[in-house]
Backbone bond lengths (Angstrom), bond angles and torsions (degrees), N, CA, C in turn:
res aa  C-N    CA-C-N  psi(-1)  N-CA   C-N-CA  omega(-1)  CA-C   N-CA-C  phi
1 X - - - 1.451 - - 1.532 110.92 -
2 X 1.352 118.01 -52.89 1.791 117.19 170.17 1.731 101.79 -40.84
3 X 1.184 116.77 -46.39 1.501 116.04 -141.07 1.999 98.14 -68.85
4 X 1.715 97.22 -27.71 1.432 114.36 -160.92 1.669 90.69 -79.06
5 X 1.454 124.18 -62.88 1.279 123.42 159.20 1.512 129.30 -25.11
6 X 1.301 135.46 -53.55 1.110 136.29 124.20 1.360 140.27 5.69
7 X 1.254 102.99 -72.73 1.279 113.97 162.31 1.746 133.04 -84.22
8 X 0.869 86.44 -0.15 1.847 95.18 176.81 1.401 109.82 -112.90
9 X 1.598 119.18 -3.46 1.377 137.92 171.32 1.650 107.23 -81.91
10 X 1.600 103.07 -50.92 1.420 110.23 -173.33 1.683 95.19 -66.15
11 X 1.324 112.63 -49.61 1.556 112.28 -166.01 1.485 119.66 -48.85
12 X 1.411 111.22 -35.60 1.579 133.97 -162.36 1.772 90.64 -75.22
13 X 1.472 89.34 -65.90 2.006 82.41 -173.91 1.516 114.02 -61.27
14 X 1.352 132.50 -33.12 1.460 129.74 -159.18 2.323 90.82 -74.74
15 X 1.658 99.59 -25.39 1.594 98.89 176.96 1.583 126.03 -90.48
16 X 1.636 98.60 -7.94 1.281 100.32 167.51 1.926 105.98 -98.54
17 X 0.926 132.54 -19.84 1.694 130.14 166.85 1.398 109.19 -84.20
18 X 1.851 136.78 -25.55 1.483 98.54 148.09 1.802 96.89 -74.04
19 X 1.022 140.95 -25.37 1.577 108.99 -170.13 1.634 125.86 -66.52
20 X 0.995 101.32 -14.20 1.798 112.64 -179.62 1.560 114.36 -98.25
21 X 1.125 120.25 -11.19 1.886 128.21 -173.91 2.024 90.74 -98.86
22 X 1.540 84.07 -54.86 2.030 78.60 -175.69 1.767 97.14 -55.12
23 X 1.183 120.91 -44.70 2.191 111.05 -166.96 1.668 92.03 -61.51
24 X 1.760 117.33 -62.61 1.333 112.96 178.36 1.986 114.23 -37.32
25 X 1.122 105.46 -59.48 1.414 80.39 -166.51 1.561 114.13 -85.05
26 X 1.408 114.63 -21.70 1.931 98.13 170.45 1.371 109.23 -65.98
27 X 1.642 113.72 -55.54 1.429 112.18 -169.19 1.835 95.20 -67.77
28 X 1.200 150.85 61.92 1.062 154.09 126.36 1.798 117.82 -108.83
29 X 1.318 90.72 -36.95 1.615 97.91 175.47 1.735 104.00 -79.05
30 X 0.814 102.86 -54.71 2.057 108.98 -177.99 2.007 103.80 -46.12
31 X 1.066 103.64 -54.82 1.351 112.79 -175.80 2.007 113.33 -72.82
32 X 1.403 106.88 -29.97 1.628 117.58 160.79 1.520 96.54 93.99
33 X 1.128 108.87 12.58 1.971 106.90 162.02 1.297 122.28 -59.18
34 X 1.434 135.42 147.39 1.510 131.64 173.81 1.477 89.62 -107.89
35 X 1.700 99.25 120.19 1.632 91.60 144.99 1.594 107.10 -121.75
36 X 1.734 80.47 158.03 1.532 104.60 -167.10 1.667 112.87 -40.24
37 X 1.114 135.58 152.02 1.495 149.74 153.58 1.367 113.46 -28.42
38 X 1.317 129.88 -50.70 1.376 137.43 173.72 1.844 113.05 -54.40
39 X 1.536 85.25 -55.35 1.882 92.88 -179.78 1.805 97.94 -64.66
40 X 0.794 123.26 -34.05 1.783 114.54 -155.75 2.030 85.17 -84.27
41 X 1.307 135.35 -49.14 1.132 141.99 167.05 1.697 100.55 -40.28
42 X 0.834 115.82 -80.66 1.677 119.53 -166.96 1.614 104.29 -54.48
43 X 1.518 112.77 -33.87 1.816 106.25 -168.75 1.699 81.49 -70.72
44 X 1.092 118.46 -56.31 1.680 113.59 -175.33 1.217 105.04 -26.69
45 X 1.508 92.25 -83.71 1.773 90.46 -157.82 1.101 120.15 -52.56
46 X 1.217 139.23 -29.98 1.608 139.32 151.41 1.283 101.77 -40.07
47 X 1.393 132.71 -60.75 1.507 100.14 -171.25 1.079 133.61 -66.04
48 X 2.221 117.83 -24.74 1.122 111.45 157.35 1.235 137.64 -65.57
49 X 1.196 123.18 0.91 1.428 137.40 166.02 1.787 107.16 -83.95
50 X 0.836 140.12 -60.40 1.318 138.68 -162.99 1.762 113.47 -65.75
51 X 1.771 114.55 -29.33 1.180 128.74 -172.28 1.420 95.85 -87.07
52 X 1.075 137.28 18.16 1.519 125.86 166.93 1.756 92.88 -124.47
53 X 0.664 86.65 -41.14 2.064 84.02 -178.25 1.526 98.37 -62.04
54 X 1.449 124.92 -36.88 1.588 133.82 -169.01 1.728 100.07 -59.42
55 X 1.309 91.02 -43.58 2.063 96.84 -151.64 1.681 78.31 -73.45
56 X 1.491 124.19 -60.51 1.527 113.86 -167.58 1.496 126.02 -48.57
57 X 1.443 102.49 -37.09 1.510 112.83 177.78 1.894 123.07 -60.57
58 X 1.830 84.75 -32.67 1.987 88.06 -177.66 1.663 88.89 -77.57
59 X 1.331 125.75 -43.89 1.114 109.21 -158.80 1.383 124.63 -64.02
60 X 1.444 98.63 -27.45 1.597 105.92 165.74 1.647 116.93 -68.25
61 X 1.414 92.26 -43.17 1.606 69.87 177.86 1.520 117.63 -80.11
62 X 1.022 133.56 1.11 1.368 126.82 162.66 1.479 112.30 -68.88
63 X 1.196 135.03 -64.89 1.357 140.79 144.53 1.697 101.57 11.81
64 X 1.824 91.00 -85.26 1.581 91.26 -165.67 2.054 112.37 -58.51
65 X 1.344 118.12 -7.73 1.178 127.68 -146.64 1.609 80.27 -69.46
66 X 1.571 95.57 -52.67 1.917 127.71 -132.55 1.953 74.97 -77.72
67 X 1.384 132.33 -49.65 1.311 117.12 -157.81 1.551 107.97 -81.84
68 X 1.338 114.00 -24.92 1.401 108.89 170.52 1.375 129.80 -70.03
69 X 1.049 119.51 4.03 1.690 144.48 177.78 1.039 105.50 -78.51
């Protein structure tokens, strides 16, 4: 049960940091703000970081879904 907690903890945050970089950078483009090179670099790389932790996290919890059945 920790392990499932765990993982639905990691899952939740890795879906709320892509959810806040995707609003940051459309709602920056929609609205016609420039942000600096550094911020658009860092929202990136955070998102490529979080979309590999994302795919591992569902997959685990599917895993645990499919054995608790």
């Amino acid at each position: 049960m920790l392990m499932k907690n765990k993982i639905d903890l990691i899952w939740v945050i890795s879906l709320i940091v892509i959810g806040i970089s995707t609003i940051l950078l459309a709602g920056s483009n929609i609205v016609g703000l420039t942000l600096p090179d550094i911020a658009i670099l860092m929202i990136g790389v955070l998102d490529i970081i979080a979309l590999p932790v994302l795919i591992v996290a569902t997959v685990k919890k599917l895993n645990i879904n499919r054995i608790q059945r």
